[in-house]
C-alpha positions in Angstrom: -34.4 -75.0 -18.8 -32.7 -78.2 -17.7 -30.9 -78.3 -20.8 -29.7 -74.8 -20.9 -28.3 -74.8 -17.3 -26.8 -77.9 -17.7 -24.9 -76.7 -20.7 -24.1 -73.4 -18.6 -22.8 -75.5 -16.0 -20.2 -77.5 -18.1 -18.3 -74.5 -19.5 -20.4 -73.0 -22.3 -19.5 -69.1 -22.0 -22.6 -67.5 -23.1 -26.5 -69.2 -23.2 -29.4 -67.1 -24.3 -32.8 -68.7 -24.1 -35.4 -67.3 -26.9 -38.7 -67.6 -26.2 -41.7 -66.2 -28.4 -44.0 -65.1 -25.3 -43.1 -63.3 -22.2 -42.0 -63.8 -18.8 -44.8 -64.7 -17.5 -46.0 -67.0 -20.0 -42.8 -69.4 -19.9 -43.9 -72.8 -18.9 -40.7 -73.0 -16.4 -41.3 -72.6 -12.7 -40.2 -68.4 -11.8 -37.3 -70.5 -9.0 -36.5 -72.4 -12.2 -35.9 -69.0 -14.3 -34.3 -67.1 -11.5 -31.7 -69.9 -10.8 -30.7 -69.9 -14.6 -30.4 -66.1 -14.3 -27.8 -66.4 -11.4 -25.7 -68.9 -13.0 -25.8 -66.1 -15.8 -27.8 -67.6 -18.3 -29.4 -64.3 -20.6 -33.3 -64.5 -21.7 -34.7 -62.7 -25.0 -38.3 -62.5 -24.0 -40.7 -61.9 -26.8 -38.3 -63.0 -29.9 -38.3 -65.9 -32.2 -36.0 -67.4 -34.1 -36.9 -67.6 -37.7 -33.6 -69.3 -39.5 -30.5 -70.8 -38.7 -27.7 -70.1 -41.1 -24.1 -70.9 -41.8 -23.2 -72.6 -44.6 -21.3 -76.3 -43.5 -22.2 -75.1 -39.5 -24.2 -73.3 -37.9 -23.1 -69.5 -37.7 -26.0 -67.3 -36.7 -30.0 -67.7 -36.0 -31.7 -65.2 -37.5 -34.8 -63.8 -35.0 -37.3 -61.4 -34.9 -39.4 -59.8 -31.8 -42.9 -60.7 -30.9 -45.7 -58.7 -29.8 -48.4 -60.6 -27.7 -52.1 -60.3 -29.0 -54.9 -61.4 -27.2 -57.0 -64.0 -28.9 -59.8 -66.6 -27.5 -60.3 -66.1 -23.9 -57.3 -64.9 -21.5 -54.8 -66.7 -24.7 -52.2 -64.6 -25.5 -50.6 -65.3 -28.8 -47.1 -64.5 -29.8 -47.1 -62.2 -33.3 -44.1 -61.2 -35.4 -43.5 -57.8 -35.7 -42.6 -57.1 -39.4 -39.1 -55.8 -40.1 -37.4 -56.2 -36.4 -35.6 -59.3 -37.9 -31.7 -59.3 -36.7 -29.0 -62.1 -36.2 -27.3 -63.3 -33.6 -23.7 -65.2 -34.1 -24.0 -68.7 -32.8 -22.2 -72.0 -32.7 -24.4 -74.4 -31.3 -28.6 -74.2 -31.6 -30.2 -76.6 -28.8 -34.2 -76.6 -29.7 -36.6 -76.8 -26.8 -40.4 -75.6 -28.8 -42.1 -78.2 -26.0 -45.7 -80.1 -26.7 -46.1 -80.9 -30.4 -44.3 -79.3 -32.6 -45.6 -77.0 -35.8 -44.5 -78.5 -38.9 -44.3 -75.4 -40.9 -41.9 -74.2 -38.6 -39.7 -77.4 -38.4 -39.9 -77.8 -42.4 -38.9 -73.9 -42.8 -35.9 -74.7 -40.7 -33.9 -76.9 -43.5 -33.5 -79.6 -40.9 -34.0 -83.4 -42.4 -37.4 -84.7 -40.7 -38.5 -88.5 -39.8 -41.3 -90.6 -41.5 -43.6 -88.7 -38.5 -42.6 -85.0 -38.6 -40.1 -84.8 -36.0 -37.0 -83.9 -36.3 -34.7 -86.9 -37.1 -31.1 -87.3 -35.0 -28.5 -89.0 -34.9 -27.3 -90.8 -31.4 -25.7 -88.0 -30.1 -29.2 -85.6 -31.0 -27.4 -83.7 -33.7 -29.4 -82.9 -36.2 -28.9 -83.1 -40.1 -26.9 -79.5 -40.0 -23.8 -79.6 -38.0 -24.3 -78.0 -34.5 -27.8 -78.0 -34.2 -29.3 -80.5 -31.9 -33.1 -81.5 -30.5 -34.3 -83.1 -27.8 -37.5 -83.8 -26.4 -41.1 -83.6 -28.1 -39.0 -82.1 -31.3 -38.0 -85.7 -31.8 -40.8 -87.8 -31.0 -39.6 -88.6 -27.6 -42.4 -89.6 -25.1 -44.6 -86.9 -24.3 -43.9 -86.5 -20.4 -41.9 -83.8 -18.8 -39.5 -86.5 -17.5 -38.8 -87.8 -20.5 -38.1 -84.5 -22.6 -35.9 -83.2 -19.4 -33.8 -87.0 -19.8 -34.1 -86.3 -23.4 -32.4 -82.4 -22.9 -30.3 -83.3 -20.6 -28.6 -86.4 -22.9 -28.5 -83.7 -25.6 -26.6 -81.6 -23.0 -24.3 -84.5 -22.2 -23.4 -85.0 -25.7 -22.7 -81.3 -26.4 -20.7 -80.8 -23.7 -18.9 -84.5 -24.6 -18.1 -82.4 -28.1 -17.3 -78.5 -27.2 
């Protein structure tokens, strides 16, 4: 959330946070949500993002929605609905998947990965694709809230130092 804001806050024109789950799910505080609302910041509840493409840069993200299913206990786990894939044009992806991250999904995205899984950046958190940067438990960064939020909002920094 810290990340997205922040890049709100520096000029971006349009931010749209995706998030697999619903509302009331997202591990953000409601105050946190409803700030980033007001400073106009759009949500996509219940969608995924399932590619990024663009041939030297990043262009679009393909997605698709999510239904949630209930599974062990009160769990509700985020399923994607066959054939309500779609793409939306993008220039910059900013990944935030939080706790450890699912290796099938971070090999499927064509991004180049360290010795350990995560994603591998450069100094700036760019990625190996153009446009495309990670913060946080994506790269191996300590695993405390504090340090993923200083982790999003360098990512933010350098973004902003770039667009």
């Amino acid at each position: 959330m810290d990340t997205a804001r922040e890049i709100k806050r520096k000029g971006a024109k349009e931010i749209i946070v995706i998030y697999r789950r619903g509302r009331k799910q997202m591990p953000a505080e409601d105050s946190e949500v409803e700030s980033a609302m007001n400073e106009g910041i759009k949500f996509l509840f219940q969608n995924n993002i399932t590619k990024i493409l663009g041939k030297d840069k990043v262009e679009k993200v393909e997605c698709i929605k999510t239904e949630l299913v209930k599974v062990e206990g009160d769990r509700e786990k985020p399923i994607n609905i066959d054939g309500s894939n779609y793409e939306l044009e993008t220039d910059i992806v900013v990944m935030a998947l939080g706790s450890k991250p699912d290796i099938k999904i971070l090999s499927n995205l064509g991004l180049e990965l360290n010795e350990w899984g995560y994603i591998k950046t450069d100094e700036n958190k760019m990625t190996s694709k153009e446009n495309v940067y990670a913060a946080g438990d994506l790269i191996g960064t300590k695993s405390t809230v504090a340090w993923a939020a200083k982790s999003g909002r360098d990512a933010a920094e350098k973004i902003c130092e770039v667009f």
